[in-house]
N, C-alpha and C positions, 0 to 999 in steps of 0.2 A: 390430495386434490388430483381430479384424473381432466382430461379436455382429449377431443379426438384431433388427432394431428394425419398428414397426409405424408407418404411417402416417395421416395425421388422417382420419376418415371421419366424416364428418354425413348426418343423414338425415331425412326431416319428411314425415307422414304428412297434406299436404295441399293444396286444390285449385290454385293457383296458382304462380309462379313466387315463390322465396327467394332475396333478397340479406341478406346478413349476414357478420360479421366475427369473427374471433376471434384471439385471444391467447394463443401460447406459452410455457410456462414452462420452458426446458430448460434442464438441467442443463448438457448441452454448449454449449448457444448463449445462453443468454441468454433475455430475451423479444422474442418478435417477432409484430409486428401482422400480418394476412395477410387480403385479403376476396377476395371468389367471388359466382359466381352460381350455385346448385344446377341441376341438369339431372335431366326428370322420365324415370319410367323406368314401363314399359305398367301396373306392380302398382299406381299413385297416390303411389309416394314420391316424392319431390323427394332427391335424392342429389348428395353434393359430395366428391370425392377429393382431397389433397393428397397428392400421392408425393411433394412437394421437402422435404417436413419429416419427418423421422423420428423417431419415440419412442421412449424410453428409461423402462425401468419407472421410477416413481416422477416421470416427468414429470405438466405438470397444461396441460390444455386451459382456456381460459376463451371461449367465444362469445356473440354477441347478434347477432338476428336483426331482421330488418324482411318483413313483405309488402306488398305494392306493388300497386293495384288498377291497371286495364287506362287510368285517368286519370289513372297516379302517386302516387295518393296513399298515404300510409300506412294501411295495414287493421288491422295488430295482432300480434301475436304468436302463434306456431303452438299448437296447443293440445297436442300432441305431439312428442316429438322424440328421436331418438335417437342416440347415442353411442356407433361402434362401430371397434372397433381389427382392420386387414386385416394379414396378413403384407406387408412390402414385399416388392420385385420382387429384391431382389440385397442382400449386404453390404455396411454402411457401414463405413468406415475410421473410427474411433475415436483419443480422445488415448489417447496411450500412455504410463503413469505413468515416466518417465525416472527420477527420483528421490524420494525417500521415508524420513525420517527421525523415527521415535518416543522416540529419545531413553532407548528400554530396556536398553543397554549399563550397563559400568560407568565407558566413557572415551567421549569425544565421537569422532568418525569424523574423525579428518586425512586421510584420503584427499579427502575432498567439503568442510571446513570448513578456517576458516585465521582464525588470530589479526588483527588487527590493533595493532602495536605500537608507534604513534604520540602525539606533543601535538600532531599536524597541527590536530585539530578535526573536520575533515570529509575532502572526497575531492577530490584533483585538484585544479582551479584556483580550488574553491572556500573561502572563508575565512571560515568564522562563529565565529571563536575564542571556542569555546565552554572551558570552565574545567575539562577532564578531560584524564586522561591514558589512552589505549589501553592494557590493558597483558593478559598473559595469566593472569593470578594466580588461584589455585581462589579467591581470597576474589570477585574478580568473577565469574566465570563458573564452574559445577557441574553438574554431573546427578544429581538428587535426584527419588526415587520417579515415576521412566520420565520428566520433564521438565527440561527445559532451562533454567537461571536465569542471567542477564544484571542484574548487581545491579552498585549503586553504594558504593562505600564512600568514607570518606574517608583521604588518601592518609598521613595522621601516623596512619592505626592499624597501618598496616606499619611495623615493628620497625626497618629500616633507615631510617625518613626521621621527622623530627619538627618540630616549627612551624618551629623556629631554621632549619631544612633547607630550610622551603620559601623563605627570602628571602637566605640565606646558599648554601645548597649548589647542585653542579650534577648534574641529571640527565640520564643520558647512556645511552641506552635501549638499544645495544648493549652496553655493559658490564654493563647492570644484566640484560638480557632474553634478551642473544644474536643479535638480531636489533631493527634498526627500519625500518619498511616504506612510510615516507611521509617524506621530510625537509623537506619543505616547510614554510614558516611557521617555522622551528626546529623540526621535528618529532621530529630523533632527539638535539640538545641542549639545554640550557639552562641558564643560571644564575641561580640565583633574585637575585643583585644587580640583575640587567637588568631586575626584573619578576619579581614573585612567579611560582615556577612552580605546577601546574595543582592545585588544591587536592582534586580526585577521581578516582578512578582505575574508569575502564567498560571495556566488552568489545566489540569488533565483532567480525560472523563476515559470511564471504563462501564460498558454493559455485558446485556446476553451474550451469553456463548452460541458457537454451534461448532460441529465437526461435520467437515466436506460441505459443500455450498457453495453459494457466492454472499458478496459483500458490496454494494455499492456505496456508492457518497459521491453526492456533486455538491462541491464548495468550491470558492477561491481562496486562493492561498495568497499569506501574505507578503509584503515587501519593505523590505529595511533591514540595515546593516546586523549582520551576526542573529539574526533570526532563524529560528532551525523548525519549521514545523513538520510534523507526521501524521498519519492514519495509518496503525499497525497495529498487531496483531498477540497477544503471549497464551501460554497455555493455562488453561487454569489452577491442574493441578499439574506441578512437577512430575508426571510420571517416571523420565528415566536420568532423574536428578537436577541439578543446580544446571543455570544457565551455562552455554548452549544447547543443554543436551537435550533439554525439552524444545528447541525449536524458538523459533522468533520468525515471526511474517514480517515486514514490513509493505504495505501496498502503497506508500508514499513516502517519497523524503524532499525535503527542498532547502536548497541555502536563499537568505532573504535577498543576498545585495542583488544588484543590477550587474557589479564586476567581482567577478571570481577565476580570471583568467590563470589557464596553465596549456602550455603548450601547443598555444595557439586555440583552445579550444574555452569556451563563456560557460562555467558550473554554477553560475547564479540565478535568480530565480525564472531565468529562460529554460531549465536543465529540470527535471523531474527523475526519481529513480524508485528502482523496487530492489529487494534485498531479501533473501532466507537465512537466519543463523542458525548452524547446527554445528557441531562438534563434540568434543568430548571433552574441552577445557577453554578457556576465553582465551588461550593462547594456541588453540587447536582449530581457530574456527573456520570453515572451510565457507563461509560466504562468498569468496572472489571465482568459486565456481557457480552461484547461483544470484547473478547480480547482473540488473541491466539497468539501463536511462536510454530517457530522449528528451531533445532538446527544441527548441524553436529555432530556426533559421534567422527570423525574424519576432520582433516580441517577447512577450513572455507569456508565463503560465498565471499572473496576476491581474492581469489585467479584466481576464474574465474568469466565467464559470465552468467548471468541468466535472468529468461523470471519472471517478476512480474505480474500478472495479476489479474484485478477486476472484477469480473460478476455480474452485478446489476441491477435486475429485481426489477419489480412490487411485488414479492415476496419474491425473500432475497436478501441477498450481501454474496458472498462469493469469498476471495483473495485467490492465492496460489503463490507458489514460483515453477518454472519448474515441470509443473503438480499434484505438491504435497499441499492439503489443508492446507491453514494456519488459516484461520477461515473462520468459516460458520454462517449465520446469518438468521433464520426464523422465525419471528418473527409470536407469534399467532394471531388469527381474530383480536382481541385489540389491536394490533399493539406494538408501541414503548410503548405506555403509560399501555398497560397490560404488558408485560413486566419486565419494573421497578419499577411498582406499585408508578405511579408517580403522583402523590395531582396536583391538580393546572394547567394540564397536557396544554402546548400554543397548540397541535396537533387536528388536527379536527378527530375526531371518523371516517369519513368516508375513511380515506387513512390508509391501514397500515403501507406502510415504511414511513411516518412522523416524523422526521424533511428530511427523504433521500425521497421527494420526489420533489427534484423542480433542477434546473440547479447547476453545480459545476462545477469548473474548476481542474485542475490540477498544482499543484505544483512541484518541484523539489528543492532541497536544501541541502546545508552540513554545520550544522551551529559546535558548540564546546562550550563544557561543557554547563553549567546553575548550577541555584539553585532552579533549580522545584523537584528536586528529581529523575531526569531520572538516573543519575549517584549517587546512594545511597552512602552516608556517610559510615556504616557500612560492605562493600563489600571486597573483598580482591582483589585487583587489580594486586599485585606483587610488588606494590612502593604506597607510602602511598599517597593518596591523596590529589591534592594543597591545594584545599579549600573545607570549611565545605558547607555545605546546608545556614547556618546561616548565615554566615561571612556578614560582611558590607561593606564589602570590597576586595568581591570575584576575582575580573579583575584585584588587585593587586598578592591576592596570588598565582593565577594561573600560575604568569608573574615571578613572585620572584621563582618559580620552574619550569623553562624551560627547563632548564638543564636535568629536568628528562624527558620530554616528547619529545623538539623538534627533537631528534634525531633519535624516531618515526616519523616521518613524513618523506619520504624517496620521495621529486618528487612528479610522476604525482600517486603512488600508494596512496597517501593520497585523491587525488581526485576520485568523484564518476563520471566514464566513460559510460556516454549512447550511446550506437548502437542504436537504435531508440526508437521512443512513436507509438503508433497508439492508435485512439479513434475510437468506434463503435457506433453507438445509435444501438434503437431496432426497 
């Protein structure tokens, strides 16, 4: 897809030479700083062309200027100035929307979405055994008025299982589902004698791939204790082996409570974050360099709707939350492996977003609690904690304290509600 776009033109009605700078806001790119020196032209303007930046309606210029007397010094600011938009020289190549889903149907699209129907926990070689079970059931996952709902219940309100089920009985996700899509960890059996099985039952969905693009999604995220929802990212095919080494996006993470205090500071669901895994071992992984959040002052991120978005170029990744950065990622000429000063590095020298250079699909998901550490031990919640990090027997004590949490869970606000995804390549 090509559209003619218009390029930056500056212009200053005065007697000497302009050095100044300015900042783009594009919609395609991101923001980008850019300075010049203006060139005077025989009328008395001082005039600055940028052809390498193209404009897209609804984009926003920001500049500041300096003049410069004949001793260097600062003179002052122009007393004139103007801002004016030229046709560019030829068409730009545009993202092209690849896929796009509003969710206005009366069945969700299986051609582009796919159940996840695991007690894996997570993905691959990762283990946060967290206390759900994947399952495809309308009570988790529905499309209700043109939006998409990923809700949690718990698993003794389905008719076939009940408390005695969950320590007594086994469930066995291909007999029960038709399919189970992870077997890892015991993911497609269990016997609740071995270990209470998963006391709630979430939704994941996984589509189209792209590489380099953006990713949008406006949803509300939801709210209630030990609730962990995401919008993230995996590679599809392992190219430079087992997790981390293929990469991990995460363009959202949120904890559900309302209190998640540590050190003075609220990580509950006022707090949103973005995250990249990569390394060379799950004990190698170099995320705490490529990880950001922001919070609300005020509120939270639940209460309304918001626009997630990923921009991932040939050059960085950078997510935000309704136009606000939440992490940026540029990595230098050495790529990921200068970066994290990484031995042994699987990435070939000649890509620099390496392991984020090959196809990923998109994830959606609301899983609850684990013992990975997302939900720290030592934190001040407002009510103490089910279960420790350690416990061996984490999916009981969670369940022996329900009483404290289930009555957070209030309905469809526990569930995380998407108005749509749209995918873009480059």
């Amino acid at each position: 897809m090509t559209v003619d776009w218009s390029s930056v033109f500056l212009m200053w009605r005065v007697p000497r030479k302009v050095h100044f700078s300015y900042e783009l806001e594009s919609k395609d790119d991101g923001a980008i700083t850019r300075t010049g020196v203006a060139s005077i032209n025989g009328d008395g303007y001082w005039r600055y062309l940028d052809e390498k930046i193209k404009l897209a309606p609804g984009d926003k210029v920001q500049y500041s200027t300096a003049l410069w007397t004949a001793s260097g010094k600062i003179q002052g600011l122009p007393s004139q100035w103007i801002y004016a938009p030229v046709p560019t020289l030829g068409p730009r190549h545009t993202r092209a929307v690849v896929f796009r889903d509003d969710f206005n149907g009366a069945n969700l699209d299986r051609a582009h979405w796919k159940y996840e129907v695991s007690m894996f926990g997570e993905w691959e070689f990762i283990a946060n055994w967290e206390f759900q079970v994947y399952t495809p059931e309308h009570a988790n996952v529905f499309l209700q008025n043109g939006h998409l709902f990923l809700k949690p219940t718990l698993t003794i309100s389905d008719p076939r299982f009940n408390e005695h089920f969950l320590t007594t009985g086994t469930m066995d996700m291909t007999a029960l589902w038709g399919v189970c899509t992870n077997s890892g960890n015991y993911g497609c059996t269990r016997e609740g004698r071995n270990g209470m099985l998963p006391p709630s039952c979430q939704v994941k969905y996984h589509h189209t791939t792209i590489r380099f693009g953006q990713v949008e999604v406006r949803a509300r995220i939801p709210v209630g204790d030990w609730i962990w929802p995401a919008i993230w990212m995996m590679p599809r095919d392992s190219a430079y082996g087992t997790w981390p080494r293929s990469g991990e996006i995460d363009i959202m993470e949120s904890r559900g409570n309302l209190n998640a205090h540590s050190g003075g500071v609220n990580h509950g669901v006022n707090e949103v974050s973005s995250t990249l895994h990569w390394g060379t071992a799950w004990d190698h992984n170099h995320y705490s360099l490529t990880h950001g959040e922001v919070r609300k002052s005020q509120g939270n991120f639940h209460t309304e709707f918001h626009t997630w978005k990923l921009d991932w170029t040939h050059d960085h990744i950078i997510t935000s939350v309704d136009g606000q950065q939440v992490l940026r990622v540029v990595p230098p000429a050495g790529g990921f492996t200068e970066l994290g000063h990484v031995t042994g590095s699987p990435w070939p020298a000649n890509s620099k977003m390496a392991p984020f250079d090959h196809d990923f699909f998109l994830i959606l998901n609301v899983a609850v609690g684990g013992t990975n550490g997302y939900f720290p031990d030592g934190w001040n919640y407002g009510v103490a904690k089910p279960w420790p990090n350690n416990s061996p027997h984490a999916n009981a004590d969670f369940w022996a304290k329900r009483n404290q949490w289930e009555s957070t869970w209030h309905g469809n606000n526990a569930a995380m509600e998407i108005d749509y995804v749209e995918l873009r390549s480059l």
